[in-house]
C-alpha positions as CSV (number, residue, x, y, z in Angstrom):
1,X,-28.0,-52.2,21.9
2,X,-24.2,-51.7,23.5
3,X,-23.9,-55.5,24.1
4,X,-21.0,-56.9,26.6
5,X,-17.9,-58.4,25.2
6,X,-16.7,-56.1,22.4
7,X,-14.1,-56.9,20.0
8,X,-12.5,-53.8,20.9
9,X,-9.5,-55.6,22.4
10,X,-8.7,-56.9,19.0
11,X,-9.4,-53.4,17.5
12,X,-7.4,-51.4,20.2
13,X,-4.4,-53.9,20.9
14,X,-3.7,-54.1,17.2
15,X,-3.8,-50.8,15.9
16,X,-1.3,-49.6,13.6
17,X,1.6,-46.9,14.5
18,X,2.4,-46.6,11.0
19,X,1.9,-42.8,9.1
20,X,-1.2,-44.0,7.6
21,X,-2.1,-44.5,10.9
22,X,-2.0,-40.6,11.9
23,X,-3.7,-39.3,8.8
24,X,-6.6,-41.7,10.0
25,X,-9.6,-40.7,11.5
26,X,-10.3,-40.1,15.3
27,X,-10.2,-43.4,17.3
28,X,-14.1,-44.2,18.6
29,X,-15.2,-45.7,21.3
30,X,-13.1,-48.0,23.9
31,X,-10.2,-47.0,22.0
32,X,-11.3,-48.6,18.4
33,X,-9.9,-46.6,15.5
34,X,-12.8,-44.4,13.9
35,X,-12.5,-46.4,10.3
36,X,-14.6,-45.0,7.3
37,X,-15.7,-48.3,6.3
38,X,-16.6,-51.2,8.2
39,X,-17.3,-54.0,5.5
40,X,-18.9,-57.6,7.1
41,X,-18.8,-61.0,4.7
42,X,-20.2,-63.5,6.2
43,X,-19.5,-67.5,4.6
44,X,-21.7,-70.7,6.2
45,X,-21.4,-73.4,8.2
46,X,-17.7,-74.0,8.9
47,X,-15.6,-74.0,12.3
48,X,-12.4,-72.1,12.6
49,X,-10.3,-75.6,12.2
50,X,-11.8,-76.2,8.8
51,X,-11.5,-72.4,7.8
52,X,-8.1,-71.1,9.2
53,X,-6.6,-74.3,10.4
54,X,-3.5,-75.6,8.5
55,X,-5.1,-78.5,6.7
56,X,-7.9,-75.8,5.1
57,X,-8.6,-75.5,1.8
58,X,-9.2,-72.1,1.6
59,X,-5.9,-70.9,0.5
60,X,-6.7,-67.7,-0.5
61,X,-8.4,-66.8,2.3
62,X,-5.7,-67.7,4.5
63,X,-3.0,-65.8,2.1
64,X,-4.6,-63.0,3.8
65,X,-4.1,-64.2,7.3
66,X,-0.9,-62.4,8.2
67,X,-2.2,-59.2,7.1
68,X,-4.9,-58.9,9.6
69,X,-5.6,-60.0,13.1
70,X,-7.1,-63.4,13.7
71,X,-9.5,-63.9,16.4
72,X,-9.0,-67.8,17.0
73,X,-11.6,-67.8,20.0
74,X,-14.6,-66.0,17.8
75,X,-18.0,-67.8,18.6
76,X,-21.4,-68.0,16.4
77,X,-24.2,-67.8,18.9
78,X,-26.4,-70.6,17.8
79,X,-27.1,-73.4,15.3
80,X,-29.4,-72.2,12.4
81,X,-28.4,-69.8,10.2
82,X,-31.0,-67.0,10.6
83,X,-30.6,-66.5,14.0
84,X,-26.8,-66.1,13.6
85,X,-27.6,-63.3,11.1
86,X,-30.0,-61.2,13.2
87,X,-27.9,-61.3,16.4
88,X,-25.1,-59.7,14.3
89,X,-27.1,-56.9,12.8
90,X,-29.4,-56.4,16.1
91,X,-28.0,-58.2,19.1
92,X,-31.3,-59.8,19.2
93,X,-30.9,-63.4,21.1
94,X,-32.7,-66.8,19.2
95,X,-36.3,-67.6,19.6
96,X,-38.4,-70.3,18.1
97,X,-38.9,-69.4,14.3
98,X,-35.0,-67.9,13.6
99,X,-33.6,-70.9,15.6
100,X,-35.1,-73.2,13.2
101,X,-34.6,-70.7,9.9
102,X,-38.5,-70.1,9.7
103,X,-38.5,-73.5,7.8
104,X,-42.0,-74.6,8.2
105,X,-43.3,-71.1,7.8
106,X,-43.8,-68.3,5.7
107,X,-41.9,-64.9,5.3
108,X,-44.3,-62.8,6.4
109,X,-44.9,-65.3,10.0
110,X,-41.0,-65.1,10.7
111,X,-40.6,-61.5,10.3
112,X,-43.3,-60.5,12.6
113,X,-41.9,-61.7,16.2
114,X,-38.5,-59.2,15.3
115,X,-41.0,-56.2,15.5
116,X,-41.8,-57.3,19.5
117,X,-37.8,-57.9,20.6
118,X,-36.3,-53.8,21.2
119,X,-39.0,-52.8,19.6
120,X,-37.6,-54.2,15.9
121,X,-34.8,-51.9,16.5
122,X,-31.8,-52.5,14.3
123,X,-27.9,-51.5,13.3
124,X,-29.5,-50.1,9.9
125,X,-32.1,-48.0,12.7
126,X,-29.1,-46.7,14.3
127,X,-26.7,-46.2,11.3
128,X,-29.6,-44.0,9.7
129,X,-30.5,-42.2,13.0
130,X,-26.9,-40.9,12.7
131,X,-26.5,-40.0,9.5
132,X,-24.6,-43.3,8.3
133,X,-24.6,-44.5,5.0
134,X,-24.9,-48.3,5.0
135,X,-25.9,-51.1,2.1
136,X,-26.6,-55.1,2.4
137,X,-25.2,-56.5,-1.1
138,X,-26.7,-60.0,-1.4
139,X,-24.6,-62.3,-4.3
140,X,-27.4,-63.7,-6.6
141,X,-30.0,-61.3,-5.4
142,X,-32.0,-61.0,-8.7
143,X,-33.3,-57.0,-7.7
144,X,-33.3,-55.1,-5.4
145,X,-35.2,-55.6,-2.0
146,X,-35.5,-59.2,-3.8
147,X,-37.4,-61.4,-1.3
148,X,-40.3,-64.1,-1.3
149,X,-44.1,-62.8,-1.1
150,X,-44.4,-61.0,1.9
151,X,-48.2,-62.0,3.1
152,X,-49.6,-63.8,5.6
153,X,-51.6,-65.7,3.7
154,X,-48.9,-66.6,1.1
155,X,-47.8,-70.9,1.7
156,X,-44.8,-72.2,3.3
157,X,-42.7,-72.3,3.3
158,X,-40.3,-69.7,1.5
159,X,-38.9,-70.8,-1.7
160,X,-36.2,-68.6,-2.2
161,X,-33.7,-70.5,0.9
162,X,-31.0,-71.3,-1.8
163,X,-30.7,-74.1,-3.8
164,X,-34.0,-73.2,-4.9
165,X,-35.5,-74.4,-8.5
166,X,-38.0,-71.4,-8.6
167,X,-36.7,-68.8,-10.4
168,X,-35.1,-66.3,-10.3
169,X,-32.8,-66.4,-7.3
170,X,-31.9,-70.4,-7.1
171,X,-28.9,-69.6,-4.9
172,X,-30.1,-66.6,-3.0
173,X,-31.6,-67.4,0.1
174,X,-33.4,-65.2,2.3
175,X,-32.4,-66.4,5.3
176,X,-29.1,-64.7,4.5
177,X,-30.5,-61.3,4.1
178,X,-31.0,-60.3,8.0
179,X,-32.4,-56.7,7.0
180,X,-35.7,-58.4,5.6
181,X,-36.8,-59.8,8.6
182,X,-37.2,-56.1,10.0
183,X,-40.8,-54.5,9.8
184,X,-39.3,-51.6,9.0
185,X,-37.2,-52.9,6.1
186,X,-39.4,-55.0,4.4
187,X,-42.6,-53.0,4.7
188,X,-41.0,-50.0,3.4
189,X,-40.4,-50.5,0.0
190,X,-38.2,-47.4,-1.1
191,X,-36.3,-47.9,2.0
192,X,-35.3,-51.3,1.3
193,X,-34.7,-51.2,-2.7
194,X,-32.2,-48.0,-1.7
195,X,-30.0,-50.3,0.8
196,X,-30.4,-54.0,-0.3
197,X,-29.1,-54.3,-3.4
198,X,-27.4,-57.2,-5.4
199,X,-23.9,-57.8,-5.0
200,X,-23.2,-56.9,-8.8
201,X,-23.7,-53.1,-7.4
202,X,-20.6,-53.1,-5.1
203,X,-18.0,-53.1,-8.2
204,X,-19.9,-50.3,-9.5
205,X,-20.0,-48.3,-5.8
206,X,-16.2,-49.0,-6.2
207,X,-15.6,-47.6,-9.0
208,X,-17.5,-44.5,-8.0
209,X,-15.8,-43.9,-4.6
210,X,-19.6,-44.7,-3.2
211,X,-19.0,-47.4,-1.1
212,X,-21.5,-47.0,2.4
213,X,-19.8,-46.4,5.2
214,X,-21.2,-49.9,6.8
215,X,-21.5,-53.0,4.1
216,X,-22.6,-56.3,4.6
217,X,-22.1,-59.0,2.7
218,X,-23.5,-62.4,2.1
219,X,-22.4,-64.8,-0.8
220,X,-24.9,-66.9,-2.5
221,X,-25.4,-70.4,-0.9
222,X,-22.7,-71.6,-3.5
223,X,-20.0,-69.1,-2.9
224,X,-20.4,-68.8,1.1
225,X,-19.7,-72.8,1.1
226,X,-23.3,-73.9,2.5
227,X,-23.8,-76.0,-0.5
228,X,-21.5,-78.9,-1.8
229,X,-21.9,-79.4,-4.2
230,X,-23.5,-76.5,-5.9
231,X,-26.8,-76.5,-7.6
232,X,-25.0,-76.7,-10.9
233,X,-23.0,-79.7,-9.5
234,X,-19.6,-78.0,-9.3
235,X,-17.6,-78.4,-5.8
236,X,-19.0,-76.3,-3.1
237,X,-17.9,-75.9,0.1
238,X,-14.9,-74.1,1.1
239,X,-13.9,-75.0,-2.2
240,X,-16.1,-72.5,-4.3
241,X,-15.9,-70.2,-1.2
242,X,-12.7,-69.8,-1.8
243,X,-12.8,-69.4,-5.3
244,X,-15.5,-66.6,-5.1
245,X,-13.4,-64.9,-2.8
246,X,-10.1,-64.8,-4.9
247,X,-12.2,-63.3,-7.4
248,X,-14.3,-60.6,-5.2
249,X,-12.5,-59.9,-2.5
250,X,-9.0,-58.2,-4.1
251,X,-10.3,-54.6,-5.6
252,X,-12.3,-54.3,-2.5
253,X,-9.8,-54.8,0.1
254,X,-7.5,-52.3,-2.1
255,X,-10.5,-49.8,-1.5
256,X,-10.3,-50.3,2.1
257,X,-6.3,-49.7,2.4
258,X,-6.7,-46.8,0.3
259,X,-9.4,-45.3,2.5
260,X,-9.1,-46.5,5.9
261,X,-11.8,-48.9,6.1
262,X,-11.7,-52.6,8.2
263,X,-13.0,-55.6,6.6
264,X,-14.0,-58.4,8.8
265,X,-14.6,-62.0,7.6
266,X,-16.4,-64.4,9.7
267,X,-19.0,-67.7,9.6
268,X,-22.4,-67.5,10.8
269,X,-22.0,-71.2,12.3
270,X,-19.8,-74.0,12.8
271,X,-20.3,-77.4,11.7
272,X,-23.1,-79.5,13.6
273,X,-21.2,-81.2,15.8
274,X,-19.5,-78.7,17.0
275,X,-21.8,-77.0,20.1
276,X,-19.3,-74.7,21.7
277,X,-20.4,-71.0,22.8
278,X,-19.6,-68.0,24.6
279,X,-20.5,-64.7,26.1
280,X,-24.0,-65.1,24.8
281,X,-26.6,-67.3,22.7
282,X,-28.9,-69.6,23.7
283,X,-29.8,-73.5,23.6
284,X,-33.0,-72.9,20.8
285,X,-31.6,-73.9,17.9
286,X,-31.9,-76.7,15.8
287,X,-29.5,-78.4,17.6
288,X,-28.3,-77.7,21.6
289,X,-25.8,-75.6,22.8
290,X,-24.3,-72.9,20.9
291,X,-22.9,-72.4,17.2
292,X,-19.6,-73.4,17.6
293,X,-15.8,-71.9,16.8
294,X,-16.0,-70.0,13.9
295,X,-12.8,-67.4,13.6
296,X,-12.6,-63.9,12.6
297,X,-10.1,-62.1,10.7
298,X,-9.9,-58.0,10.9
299,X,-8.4,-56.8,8.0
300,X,-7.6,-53.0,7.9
301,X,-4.2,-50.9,7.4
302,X,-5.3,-49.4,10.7
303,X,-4.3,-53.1,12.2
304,X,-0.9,-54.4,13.1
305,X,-1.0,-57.4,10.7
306,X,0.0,-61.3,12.0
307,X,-1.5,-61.4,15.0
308,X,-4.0,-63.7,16.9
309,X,-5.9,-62.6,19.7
310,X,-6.7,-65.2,22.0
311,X,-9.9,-63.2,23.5
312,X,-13.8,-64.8,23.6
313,X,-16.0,-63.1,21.7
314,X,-19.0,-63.9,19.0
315,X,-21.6,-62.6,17.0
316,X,-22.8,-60.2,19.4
317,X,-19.3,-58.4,20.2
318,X,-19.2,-58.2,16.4
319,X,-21.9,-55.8,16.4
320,X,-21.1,-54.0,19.5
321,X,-17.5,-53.4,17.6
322,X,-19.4,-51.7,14.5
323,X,-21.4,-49.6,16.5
324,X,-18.4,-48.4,18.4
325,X,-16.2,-47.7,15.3
């Protein structure tokens, strides 16, 4: 799955030449620094003007700005959510059912084409082949391996898409839990309780110097801003993005200084009118074009913080970056 376009510009043109630097481990491939932890949190549905541009309302998101290094010219690769999510964690391009989020049908149904594209084959397929710890914590993910009845006979479409009234995950949605809609995820039940796991469990993995060395993270549909307002009728958005992330995102991004890990914060789309694209994607989704400008932000003490790289890249150099550090 080594996929063209690498972020490894960003990675290798912004490394740090500070001590911490040379106590660090070995740089990887194309010149990326080899970090222990590679940390992915992924929000919804914004472009990079709304996020990171200076009328945003994120504030604390962009208080962390000029410690990392911004990639301004950071591309989703299509324009439903689900697809967005499996090119990042397979480099797997759109088809019918994830360009559309599986709406009019039921788990089991959208999971099954994955199996036929590279054979189902994964980043969790590769971490594990190698020996690579790795978790997805999911916020409002009720249990672990949490996800709507798995059966092909069970109706459509899935309840549990967020904003959901069914108990007992009415933010979680499914659709942002990529590792599900792999055969050999989901079907393996031991396999999948182990490594998708509710968010609660990462301040606990903290704690016990047990963080994976790959994490991905997805915010419930309230705190990744896809809903405004919220279910509960608070102020969604970027807003309660925002305001989850203030509250989240401090002890873990002391972890990562203390241990040499990279956090990278992206969107998995931009706004619908916005159908810009690069380097890959694909016209399938539920509207044309690509997925818009989202932004990137690298955070690490490995990086030279304040900078913006001006490079193309999107979902699918994201993952070709993680496989290479």
């Amino acid at each position: 799955m080594k996929l063209r376009g690498s972020v490894a510009a960003l990675m290798a043109l912004a490394v740090a030449s500070s001590p911490a630097f040379a106590k660090a481990p070995a740089p990887g491939a194309e010149g990326i620094p080899r970090f222990s932890h590679v940390v992915v949190l992924v929000l919804e549905n914004e472009s990079a003007t709304n996020t990171w541009g200076p009328a945003s309302v994120a504030h604390y998101l962009n208080s962390l700005v000029p410690r990392g290094v911004f990639a301004s010219q950071y591309f989703a690769t299509g324009h439903a959510s689900l697809d967005n999510y499996i090119a990042m964690v397979s480099g797997q391009a759109d088809q019918p059912l994830t360009a559309s989020d599986c709406l009019p049908v039921n788990l089991w149904v959208c999971v099954q084409p994955q199996s036929l594209m590279s054979n189902g084959r994964n980043l969790a397929d590769q971490l594990e082949a190698k020996g690579i710890t790795w978790k997805g914590y999911m916020d409002g993910l009720p249990s672990p391996c949490f996800h709507a009845d798995y059966s092909p006979t069970a109706l459509p479409p899935d309840p549990y898409q967020g904003d959901s009234q069914k108990p007992p995950a009415k933010d979680y949605a499914d659709r942002h839990n990529p590792f599900i809609y792999f055969k050999d995820t989901i079907e393996n039940d031991a396999r999948c309780r182990a490594h998708v796991r509710p968010f609660t469990d990462m301040a606990s993995d903290i704690a016990r110097n047990a963080l994976p060395a790959f994490s991905f993270i997805t915010p419930d549909s309230c705190h990744d801003g896809h809903d405004d307002p919220c279910s509960n009728g608070q102020k969604g958005g970027l807003v309660s993005a925002d305001k989850w992330l203030s509250q989240n995102l401090p002890s873990l991004i002391d972890y990562l200084w203390a241990h040499h890990g990279l956090l990278l914060i992206t969107s998995d789309e931009s706004g619908p009118s916005d159908l810009a694209g690069c380097c890959s994607g694909g016209p399938l989704g539920l509207l044309p074009g690509f997925g818009g400008r989202v932004g990137l932000l690298a955070l690490s003490p490995m990086l030279t913080g304040g900078r913006t790289v001006a490079t193309q890249y999107d979902h699918m150099s994201l993952l070709r970056t993680i496989e290479d550090s």
